[in-house]
C-alpha positions as CSV (number, residue, x, y, z in Angstrom):
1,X,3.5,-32.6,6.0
2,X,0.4,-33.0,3.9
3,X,-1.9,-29.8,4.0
4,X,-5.8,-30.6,3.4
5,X,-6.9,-26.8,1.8
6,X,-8.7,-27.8,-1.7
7,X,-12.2,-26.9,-2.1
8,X,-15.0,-29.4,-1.9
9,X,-17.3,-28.8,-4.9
10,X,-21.0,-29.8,-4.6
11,X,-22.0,-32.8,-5.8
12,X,-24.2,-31.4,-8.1
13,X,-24.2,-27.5,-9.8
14,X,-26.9,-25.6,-9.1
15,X,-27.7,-23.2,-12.6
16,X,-26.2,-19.7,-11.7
17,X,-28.0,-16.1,-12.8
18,X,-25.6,-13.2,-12.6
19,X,-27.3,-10.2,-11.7
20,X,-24.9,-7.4,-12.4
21,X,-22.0,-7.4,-15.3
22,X,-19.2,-5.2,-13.6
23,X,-14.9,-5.6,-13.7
24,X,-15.4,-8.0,-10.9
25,X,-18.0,-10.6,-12.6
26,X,-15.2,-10.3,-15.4
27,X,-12.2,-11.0,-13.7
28,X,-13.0,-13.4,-10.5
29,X,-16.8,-14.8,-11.1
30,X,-16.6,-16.4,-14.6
31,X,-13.2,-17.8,-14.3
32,X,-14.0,-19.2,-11.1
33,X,-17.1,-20.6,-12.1
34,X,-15.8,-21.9,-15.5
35,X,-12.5,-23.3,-13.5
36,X,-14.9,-25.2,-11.4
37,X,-17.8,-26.3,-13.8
38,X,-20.3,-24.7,-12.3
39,X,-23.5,-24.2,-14.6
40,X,-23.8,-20.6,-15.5
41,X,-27.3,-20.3,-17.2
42,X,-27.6,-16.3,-17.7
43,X,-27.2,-13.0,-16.8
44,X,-28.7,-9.8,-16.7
45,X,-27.1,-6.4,-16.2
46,X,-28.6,-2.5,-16.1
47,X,-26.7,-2.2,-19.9
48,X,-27.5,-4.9,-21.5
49,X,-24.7,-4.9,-23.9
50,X,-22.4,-5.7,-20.8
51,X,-24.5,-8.8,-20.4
52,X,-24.3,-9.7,-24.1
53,X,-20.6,-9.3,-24.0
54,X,-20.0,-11.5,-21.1
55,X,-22.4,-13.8,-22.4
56,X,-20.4,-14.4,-25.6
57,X,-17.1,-14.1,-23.8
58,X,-18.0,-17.1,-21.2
59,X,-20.8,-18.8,-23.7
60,X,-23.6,-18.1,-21.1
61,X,-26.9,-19.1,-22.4
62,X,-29.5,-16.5,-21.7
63,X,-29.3,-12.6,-21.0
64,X,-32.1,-11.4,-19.4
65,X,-33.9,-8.2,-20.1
66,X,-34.5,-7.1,-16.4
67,X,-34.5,-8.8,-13.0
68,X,-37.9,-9.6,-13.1
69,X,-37.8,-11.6,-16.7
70,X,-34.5,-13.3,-15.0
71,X,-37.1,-14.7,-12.0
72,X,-39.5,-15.6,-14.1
73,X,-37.6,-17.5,-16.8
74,X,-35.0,-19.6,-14.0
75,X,-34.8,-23.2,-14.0
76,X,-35.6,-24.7,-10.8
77,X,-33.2,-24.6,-7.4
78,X,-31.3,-21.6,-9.1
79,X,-28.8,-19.9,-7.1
80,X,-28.8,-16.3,-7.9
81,X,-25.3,-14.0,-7.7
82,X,-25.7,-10.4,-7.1
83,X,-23.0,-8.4,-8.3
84,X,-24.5,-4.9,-8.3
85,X,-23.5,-2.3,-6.1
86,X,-25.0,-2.0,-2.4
87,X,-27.7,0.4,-2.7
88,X,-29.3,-1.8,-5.5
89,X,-29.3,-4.8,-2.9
90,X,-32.5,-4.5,-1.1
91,X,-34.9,-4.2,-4.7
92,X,-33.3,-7.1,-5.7
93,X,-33.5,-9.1,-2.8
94,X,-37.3,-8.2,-3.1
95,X,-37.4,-9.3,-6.6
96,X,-36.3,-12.7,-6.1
97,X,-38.3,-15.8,-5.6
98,X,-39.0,-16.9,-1.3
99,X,-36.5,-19.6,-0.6
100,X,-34.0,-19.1,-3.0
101,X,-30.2,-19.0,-2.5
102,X,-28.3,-15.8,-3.2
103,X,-24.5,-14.8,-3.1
104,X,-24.2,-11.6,-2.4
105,X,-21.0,-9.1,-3.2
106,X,-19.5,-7.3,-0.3
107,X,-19.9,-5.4,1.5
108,X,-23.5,-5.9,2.7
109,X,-24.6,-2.1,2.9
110,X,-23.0,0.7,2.7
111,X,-24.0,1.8,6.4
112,X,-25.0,-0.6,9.3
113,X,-29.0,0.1,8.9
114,X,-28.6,-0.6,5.5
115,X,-27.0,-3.9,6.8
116,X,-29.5,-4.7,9.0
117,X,-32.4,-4.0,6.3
118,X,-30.9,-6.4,4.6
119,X,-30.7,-9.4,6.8
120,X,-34.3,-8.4,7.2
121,X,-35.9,-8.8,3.8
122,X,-33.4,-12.0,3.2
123,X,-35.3,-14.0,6.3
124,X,-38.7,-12.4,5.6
125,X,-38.1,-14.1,2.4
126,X,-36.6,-17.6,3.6
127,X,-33.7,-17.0,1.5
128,X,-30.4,-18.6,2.0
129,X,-28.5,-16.1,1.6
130,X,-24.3,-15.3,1.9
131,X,-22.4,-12.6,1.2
132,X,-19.5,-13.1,-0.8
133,X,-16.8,-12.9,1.8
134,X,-14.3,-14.9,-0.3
135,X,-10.8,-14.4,1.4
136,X,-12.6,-16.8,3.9
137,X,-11.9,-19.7,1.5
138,X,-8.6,-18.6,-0.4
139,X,-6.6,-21.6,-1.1
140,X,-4.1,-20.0,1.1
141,X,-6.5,-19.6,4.0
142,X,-8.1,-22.4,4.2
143,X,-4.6,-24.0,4.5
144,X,-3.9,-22.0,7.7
145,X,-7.2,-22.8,8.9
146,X,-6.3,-26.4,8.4
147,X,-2.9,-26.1,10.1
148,X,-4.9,-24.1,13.4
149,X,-7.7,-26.5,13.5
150,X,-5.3,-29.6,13.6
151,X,-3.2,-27.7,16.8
152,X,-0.4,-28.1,14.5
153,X,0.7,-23.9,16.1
154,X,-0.9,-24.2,19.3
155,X,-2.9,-21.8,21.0
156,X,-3.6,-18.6,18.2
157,X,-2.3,-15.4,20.3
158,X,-1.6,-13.0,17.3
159,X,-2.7,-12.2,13.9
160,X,-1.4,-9.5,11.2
161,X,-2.5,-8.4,8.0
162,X,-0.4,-6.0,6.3
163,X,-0.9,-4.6,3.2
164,X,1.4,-2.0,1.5
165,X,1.3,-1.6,-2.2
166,X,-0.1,0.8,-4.9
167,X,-3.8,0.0,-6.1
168,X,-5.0,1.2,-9.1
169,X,-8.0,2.9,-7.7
170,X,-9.3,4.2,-11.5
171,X,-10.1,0.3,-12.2
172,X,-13.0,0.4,-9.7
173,X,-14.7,3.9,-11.3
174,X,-17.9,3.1,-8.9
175,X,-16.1,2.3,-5.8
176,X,-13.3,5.1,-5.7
177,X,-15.9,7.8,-5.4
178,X,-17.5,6.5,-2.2
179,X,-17.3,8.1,1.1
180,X,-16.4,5.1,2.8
181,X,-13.4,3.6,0.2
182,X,-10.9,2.1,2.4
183,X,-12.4,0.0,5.4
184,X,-15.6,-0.7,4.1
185,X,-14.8,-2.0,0.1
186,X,-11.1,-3.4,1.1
187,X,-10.1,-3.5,4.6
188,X,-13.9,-5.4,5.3
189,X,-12.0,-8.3,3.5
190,X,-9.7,-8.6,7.1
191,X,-12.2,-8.0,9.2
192,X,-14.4,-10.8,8.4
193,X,-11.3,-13.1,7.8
194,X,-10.3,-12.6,11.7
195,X,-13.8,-12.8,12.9
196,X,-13.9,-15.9,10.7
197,X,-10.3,-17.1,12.9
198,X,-11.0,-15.4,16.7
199,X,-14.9,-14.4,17.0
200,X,-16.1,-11.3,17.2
201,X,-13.8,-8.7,19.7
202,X,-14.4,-7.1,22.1
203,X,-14.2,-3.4,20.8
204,X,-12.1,-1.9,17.9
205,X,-9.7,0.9,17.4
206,X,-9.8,2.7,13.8
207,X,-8.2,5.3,12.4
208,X,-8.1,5.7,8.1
209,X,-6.3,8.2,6.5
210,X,-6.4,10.4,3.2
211,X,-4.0,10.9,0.9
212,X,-2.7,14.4,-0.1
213,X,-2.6,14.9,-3.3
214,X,-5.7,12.3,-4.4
215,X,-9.3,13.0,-4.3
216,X,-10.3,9.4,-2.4
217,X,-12.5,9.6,1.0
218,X,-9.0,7.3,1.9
219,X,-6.8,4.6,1.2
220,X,-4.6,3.8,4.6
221,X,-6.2,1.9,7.5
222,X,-4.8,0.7,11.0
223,X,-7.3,-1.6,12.9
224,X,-6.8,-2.9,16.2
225,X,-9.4,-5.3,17.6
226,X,-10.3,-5.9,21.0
227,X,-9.9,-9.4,22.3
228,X,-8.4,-9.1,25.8
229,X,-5.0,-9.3,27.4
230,X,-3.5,-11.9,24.9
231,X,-4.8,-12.2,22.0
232,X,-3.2,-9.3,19.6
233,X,-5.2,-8.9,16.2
234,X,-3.9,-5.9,14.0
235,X,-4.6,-4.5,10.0
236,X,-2.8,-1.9,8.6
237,X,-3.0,-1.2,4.7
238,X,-1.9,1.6,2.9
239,X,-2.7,1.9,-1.1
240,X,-0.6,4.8,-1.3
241,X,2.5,2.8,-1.7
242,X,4.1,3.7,-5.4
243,X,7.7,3.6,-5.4
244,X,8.2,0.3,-7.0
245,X,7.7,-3.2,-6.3
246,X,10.8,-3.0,-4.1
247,X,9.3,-3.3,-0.5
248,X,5.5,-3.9,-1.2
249,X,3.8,-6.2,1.2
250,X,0.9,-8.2,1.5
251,X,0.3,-10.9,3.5
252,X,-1.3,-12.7,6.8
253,X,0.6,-13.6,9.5
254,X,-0.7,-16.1,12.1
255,X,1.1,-17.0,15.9
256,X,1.0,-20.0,17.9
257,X,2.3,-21.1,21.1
258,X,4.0,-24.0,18.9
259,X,4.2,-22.3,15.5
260,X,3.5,-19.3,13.0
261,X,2.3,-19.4,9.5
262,X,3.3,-16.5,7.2
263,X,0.5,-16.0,3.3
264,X,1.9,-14.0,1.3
265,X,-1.2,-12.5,-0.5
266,X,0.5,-11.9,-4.7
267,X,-3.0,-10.5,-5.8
268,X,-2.5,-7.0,-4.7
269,X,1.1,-6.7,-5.8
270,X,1.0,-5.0,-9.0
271,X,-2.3,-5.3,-9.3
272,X,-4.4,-6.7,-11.6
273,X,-1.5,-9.1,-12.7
274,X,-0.4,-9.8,-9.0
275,X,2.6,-11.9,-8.4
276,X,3.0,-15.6,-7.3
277,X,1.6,-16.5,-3.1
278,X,3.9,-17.7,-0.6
279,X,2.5,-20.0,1.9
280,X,4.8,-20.8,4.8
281,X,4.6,-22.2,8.0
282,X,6.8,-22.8,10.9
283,X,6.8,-25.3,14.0
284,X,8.8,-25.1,16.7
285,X,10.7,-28.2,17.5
286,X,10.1,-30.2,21.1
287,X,14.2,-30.6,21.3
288,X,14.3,-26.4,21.5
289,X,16.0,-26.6,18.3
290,X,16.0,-23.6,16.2
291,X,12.8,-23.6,14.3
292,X,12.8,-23.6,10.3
293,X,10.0,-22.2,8.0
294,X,9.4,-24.6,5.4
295,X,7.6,-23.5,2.6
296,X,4.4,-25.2,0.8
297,X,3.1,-25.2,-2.7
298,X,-0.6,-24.2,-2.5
299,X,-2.4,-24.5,-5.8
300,X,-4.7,-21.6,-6.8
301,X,-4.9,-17.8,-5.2
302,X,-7.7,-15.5,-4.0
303,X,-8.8,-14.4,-7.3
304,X,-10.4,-16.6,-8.8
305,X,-10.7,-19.9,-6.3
306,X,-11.8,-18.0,-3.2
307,X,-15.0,-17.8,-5.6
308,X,-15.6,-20.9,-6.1
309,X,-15.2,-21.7,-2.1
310,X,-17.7,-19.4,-1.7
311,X,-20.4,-20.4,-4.3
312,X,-19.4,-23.8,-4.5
313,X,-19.8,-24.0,0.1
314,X,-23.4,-21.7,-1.2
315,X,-24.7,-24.5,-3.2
316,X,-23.7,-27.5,-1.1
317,X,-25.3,-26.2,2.2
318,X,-28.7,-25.6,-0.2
319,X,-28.3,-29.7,-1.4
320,X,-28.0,-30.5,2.3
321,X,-24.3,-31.1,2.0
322,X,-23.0,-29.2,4.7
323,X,-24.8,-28.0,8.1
324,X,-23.3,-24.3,8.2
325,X,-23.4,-22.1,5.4
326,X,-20.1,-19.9,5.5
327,X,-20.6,-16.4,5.6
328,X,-23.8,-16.5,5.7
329,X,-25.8,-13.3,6.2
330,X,-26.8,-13.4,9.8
331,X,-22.6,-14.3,10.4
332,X,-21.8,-11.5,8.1
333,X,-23.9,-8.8,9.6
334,X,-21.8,-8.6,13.1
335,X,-18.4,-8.3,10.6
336,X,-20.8,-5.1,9.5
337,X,-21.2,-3.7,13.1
338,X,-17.4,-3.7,13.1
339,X,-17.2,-1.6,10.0
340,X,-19.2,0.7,11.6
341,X,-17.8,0.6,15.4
342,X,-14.4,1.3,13.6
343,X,-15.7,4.6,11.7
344,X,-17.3,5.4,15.0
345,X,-13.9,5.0,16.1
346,X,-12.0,7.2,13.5
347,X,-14.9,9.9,13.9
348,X,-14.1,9.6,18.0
349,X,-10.3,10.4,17.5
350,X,-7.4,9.2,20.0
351,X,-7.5,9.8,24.0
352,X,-6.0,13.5,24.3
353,X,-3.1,14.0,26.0
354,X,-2.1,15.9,28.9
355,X,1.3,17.4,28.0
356,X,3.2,19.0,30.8
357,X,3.2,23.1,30.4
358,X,6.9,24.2,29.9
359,X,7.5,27.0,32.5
């Protein structure tokens, strides 16, 4: 079978100002946009010399001296990517031109008003605006959304994402700190990728977890989402996982009444360096045969082609290429009023139980 899962890139490239210069520009927005083409004409960043760096590292044209001096100096149809953390979002937002397009990092807010504030300026403003919600388009995704959309597994009852491996925390200095670590910078990631597969649920169950012996707000997660009698959607991650590479796990599991398809996500195992995806799928055959899972070369991972899926599907719904921009911000907010129904949820604890007195 032939899988249709590579990115369409816009017909033309939009010029691209970087507003922030963090680990995460480094490692998945420059690759990706080099990998792809895409016209990166400058960035600006609170330290300037971060800008510079990058700037000579990825021969980008112009760094800017502030926001403001990026606005005034863009070339025309620019797309702007914010990269800054949350609480910086709304000034910048402000700070940009009526009408333009913006990519902005996950998550959008740190709390749900802060979400909604946000959604607020970016219509005020006519801009068109996404946050960048990139597992959506992972190679490895968009293959399964293929496989589902074709009916190739039938009727979607269940879907998994497990995640059990050791992450380096101290690589994300300005994340690790914040009250909110484990649902709202990583776990936000599933949660927009199965409201992007089944629609928003119904209600969620949450609980997240500390560690011990580590100074995080937490770092293990089990989600269960509402969607009615049949359809079973689950996450459970846990960082805390460092006893070797032996029986880490990370991957999506989909179920069909005619099929499964098991990604096995190689980012976050031994991460930065990762290790190689699996994509597999499995049909089950009309003679009631036993079914086989065949495996399929996918080219490209999450970091960095999901980027480009996501800027790239930014500037083609701005050229009038496409009619629905993906992740776009007034999609993305209700993936926010999860985040905050399933810390509502953890905060609400369990239903007690009545245990039987012993006499």
């Amino acid at each position: 079978m032939s899988i249709d899962y590579k990115t369409i890139l816009p017909q033309t490239s939009l010029p691209i100002i970087i507003i922030g210069a963090g680990g995460i520009v480094k490692d998945a927005h420059l690759p990706a946009y080099r990998k792809a083409g895409f016209n990166i004409h400058g960035i600006v960043n609170r330290t300037k010399a971060k800008a510079e760096a990058l700037a000579q590292e990825f021969a980008i044209p112009y760094v800017y001296d502030s926001v403001a001096d990026a606005v005034a100096q863009a070339p025309e149809n620019a797309v702007y990517d914010i990269t800054i953390m949350p609480n910086k979002f709304i000034e910048t937002l402000e700070a940009l031109p009526d009408g333009a397009a913006v990519l902005i990092q996950k998550p959008m807010g740190d709390y749900y008003p802060e979400s909604e504030a946000i959604l607020e300026v970016c219509q005020r403003k006519g801009l068109v605006a996404a946050i960048n919600c990139q597992l959506r388009q992972a190679p490895f995704v968009n293959a399964a959304r293929w496989l589902i959309e074709q009916g190739h597994i039938g009727d979607l009852y269940d879907m998994e994402v497990r995640v059990n491996v050791h992450t380096p925390w101290q690589l994300f200095p300005h994340v690790m700190v914040h009250p909110r670590l484990e649902i709202l910078y990583h776990s936000v990631h599933y949660i927009d990728l199965i409201r992007s597969f089944l629609g928003n649920p119904q209600s969620v169950y949450a609980k997240t977890l500390k560690h011990p012996a580590k100074d995080l707000s937490s770092s293990r997660t089990t989600l269960l989402f509402d969607y009615g009698d049949t359809l079973h959607a689950v996450v459970n991650t846990n960082h805390d996982h460092d006893f070797g590479p032996g029986h880490q796990e990370s991957y999506i599991k989909w179920e069909g009444t005619k099929g499964a398809i098991k990604a096995t996500m190689g980012l976050l195992m031994d991460y930065p360096h990762g290790v190689p995806d699996v994509f597999e799928y499995c049909i089950k055959p009309e003679d009631g045969s036993t079914p086989e899972w065949v495996k399929f070369p996918i080219e490209g991972t999450w970091f960095p082609d999901a980027f480009i899926g996501s800027m790239g599907s930014l500037m083609r719904y701005k050229l009038g290429e496409i009619a629905v921009l993906p992740a776009a911000v007034e999609d993305v907010i209700d993936t926010m009023a999860v985040v905050e129904a399933a810390y509502k949820s953890n905060e609400a604890g369990g239903q007690a139980i009545d245990y039987r007195e012993q006499g």
